[in-house]
C-alpha positions as CSV (number, residue, x, y, z in Angstrom):
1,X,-88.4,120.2,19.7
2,X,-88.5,123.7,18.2
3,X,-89.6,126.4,20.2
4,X,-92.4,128.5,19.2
5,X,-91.0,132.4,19.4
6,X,-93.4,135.5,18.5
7,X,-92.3,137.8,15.5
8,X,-91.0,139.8,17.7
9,X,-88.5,137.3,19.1
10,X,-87.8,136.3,15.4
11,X,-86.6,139.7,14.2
12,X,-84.2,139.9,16.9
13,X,-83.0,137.0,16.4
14,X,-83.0,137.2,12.5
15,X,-81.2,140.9,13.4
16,X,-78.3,139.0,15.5
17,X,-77.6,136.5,12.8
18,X,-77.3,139.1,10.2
19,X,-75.2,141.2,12.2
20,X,-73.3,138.2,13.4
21,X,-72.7,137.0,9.5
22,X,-71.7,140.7,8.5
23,X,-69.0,140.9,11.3
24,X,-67.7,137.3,10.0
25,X,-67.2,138.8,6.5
26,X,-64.6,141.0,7.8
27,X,-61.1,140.6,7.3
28,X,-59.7,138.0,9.6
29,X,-57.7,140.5,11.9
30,X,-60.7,142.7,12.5
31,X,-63.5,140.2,12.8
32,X,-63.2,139.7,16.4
33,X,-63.8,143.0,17.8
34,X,-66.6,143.2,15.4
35,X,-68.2,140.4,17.0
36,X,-67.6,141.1,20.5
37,X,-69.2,144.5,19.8
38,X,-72.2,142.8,18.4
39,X,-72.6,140.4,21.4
40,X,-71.8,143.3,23.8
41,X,-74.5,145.3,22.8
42,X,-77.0,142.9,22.4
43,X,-76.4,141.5,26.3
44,X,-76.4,145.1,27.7
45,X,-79.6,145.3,26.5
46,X,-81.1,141.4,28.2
47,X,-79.1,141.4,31.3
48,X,-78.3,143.6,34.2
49,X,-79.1,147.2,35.4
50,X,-79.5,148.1,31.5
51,X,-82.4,145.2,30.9
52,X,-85.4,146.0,29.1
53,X,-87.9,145.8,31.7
54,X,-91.4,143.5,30.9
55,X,-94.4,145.5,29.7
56,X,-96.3,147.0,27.1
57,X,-93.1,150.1,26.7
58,X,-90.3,147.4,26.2
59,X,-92.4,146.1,23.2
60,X,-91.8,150.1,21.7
61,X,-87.9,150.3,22.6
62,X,-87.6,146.7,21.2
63,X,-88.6,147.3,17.9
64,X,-86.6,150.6,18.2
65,X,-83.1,148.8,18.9
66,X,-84.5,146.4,16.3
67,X,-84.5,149.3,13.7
68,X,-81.0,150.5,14.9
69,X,-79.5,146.9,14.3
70,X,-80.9,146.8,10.8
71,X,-78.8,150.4,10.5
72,X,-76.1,149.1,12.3
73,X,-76.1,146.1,9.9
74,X,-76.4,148.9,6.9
75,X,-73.1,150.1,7.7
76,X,-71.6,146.8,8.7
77,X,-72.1,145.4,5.3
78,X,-70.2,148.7,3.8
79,X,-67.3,147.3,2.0
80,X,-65.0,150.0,3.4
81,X,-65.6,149.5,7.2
82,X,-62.6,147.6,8.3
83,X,-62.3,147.9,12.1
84,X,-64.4,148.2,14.9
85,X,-64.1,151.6,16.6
C-alpha cells in the first residue's frame, strides 16, 4: 500500500529523483561521484549531528535546501559539467 506523504515530502523526494536522473546522464566514468555527492548531501541533512531538527523552523530550511537542489539540479543538467568537484 502506498504511503500518503505531504507536499512537502513529495518535493524532496521529486528533488532527489531529478537529481539522481541528472547525475545518471553523465558520462559513465564520472557518474559515480556525481551520485555519491547527491546521496551524501541529502543524508547529512536526515541523519546525525547535522539533522534537521522537528518543528515549525525545519519546515523554512526544508523548503530552503529544497530550492538549492532545484539549483543544484540547474547546473547538473549543464551539458558541460563533467566531473564532480
Amino acid at each position: 500500500m502506498a504511503r500518503l506523504r505531504s507536499g512537502l515530502q513529495r518535493d524532496v523526494m521529486n528533488c532527489y529523483r531529478l537529481l539522481l536522473r541528472a547525475a545518471w546522464g553523465k558520462p559513465a566514468e564520472t557518474q559515480a561521484g556525481f551520485v555519491a555527492m547527491i546521496r551524501a548531501d541529502f543524508r547529512k541533512h536526515s541523519y546525525g549531528p547535522t539533522a534537521i531538527p522537528k518543528g515549525a523552523k525545519s519546515i523554512s530550511k526544508i523548503e530552503y535546501l529544497v530550492r538549492k537542489g532545484k539549483k543544484q539540479l540547474t547546473l547538473l543538467q549543464n551539458p558541460s559539467l563533467k566531473k564532480a568537484s
